[in-house]
Backbone as JSON, one array per atom type, in Angstrom:
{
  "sequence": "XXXXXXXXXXXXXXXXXXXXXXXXXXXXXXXXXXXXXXXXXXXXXXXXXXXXXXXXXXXXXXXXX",
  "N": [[24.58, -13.74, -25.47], [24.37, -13.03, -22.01], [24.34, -15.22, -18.84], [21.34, -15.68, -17.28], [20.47, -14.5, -14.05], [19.52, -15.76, -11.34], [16.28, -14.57, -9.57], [16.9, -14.25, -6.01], [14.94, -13.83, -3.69], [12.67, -15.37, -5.28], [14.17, -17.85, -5.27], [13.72, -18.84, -2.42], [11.25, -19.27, -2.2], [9.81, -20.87, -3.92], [9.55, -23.89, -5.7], [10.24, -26.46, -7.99], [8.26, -28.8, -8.85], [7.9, -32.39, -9.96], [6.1, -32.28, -12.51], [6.43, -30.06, -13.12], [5.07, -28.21, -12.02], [4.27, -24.91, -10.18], [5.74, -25.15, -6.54], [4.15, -23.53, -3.45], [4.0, -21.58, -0.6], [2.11, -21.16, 1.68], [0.3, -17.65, 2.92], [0.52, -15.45, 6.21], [0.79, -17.11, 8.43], [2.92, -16.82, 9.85], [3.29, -14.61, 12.54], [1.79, -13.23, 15.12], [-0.42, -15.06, 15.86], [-2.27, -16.0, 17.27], [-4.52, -14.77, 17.48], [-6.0, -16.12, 15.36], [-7.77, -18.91, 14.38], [-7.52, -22.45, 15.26], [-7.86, -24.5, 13.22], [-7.86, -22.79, 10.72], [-4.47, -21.94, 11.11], [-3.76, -24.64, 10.59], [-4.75, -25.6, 8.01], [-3.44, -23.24, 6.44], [-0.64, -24.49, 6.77], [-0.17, -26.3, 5.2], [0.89, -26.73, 1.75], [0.69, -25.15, -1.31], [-0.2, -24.86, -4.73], [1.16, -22.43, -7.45], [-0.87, -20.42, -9.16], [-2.08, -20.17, -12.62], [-2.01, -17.98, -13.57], [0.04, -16.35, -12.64], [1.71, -18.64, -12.72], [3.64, -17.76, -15.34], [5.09, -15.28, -14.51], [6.51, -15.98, -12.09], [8.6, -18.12, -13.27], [9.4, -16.41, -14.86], [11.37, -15.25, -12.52], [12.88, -17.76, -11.72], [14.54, -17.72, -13.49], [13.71, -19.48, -15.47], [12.16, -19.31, -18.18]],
  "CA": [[23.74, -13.24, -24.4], [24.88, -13.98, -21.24], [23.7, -16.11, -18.23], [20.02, -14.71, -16.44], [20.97, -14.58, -12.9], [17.35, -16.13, -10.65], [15.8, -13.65, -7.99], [16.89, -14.71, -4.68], [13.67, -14.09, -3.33], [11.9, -16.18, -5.66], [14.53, -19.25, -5.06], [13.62, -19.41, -1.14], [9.84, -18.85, -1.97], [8.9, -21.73, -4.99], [9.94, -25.2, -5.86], [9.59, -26.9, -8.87], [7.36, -30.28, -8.84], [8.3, -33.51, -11.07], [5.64, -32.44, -13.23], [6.9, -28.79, -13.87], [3.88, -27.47, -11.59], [5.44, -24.62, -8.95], [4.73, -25.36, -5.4], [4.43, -21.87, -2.62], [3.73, -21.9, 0.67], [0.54, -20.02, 1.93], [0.87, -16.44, 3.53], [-0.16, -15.32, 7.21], [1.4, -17.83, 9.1], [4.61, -16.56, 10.84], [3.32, -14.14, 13.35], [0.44, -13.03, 15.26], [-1.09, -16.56, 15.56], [-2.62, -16.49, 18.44], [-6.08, -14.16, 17.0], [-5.83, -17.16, 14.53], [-8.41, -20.01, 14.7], [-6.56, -23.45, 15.08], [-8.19, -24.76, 11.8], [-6.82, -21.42, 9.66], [-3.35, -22.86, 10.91], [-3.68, -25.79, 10.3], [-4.83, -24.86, 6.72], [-1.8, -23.19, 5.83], [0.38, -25.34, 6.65], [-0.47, -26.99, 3.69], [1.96, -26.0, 0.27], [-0.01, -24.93, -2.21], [0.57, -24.56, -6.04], [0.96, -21.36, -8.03], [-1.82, -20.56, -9.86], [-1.56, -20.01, -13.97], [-1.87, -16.24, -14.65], [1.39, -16.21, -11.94], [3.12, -19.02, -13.53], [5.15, -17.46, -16.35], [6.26, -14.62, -13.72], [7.66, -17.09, -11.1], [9.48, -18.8, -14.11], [10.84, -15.48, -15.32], [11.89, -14.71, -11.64], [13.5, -18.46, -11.31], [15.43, -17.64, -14.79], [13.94, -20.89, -16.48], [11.69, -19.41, -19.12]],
  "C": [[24.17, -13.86, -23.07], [24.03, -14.67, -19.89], [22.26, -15.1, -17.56], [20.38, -15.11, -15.1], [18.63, -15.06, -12.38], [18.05, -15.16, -9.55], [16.35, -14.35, -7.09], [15.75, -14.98, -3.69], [12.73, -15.28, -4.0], [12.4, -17.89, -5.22], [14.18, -19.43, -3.67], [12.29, -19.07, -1.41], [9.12, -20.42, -2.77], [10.05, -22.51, -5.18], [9.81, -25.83, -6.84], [9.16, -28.71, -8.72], [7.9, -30.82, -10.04], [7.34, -33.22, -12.2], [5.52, -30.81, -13.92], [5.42, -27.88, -13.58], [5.1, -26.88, -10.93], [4.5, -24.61, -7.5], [5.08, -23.78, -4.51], [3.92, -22.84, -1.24], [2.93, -20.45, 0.91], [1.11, -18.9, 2.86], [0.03, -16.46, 5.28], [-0.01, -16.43, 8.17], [2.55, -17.87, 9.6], [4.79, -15.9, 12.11], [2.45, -13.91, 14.07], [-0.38, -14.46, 15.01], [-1.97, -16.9, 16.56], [-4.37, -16.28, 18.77], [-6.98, -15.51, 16.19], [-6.19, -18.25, 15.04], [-7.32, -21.44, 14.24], [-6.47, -23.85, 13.29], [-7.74, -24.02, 10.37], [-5.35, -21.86, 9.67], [-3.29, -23.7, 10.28], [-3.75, -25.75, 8.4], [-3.58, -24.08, 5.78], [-1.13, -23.22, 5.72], [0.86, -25.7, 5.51], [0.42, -26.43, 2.86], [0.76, -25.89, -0.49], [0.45, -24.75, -3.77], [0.28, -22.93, -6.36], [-0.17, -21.44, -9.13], [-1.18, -19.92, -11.57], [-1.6, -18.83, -14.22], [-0.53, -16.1, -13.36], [2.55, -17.33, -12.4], [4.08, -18.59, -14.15], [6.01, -15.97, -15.68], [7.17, -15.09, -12.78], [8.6, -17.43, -12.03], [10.48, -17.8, -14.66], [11.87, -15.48, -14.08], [13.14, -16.14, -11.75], [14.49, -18.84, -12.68], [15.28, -18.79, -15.9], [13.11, -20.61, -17.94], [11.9, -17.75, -19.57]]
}
């Protein structure tokens, strides 16, 4: 069988954590910012993790499971 190639998209989107959590980065923060209360910024700055009913599709996308 030969090698599973990873999404491209998924490798510049998710990260994998030392403890085999995946980390994202929150949406709505690239454009239009200006409607956008400071505190909402500020807020998704933040990384966030993937939640578990999206885990085992990130993992297919990043070819590890």
């Amino acid at each position: 069988m030969p090698k599973l190639k990873t999404k491209s998209g998924a490798k510049k989107r998710f990260k994998l954590t030392g403890t085999g959590k995946i980390k994202r980065k929150h949406a709505f923060k690239s454009h239009i910012l200006t409607k956008k209360e400071t505190k909402q910024k500020r807020n998704l700055t933040q990384a966030g993790l993937v939640s578990d009913a999206d885990t085992k599709s990130v993992l297919k996308q990043l070819a590890l499971k």
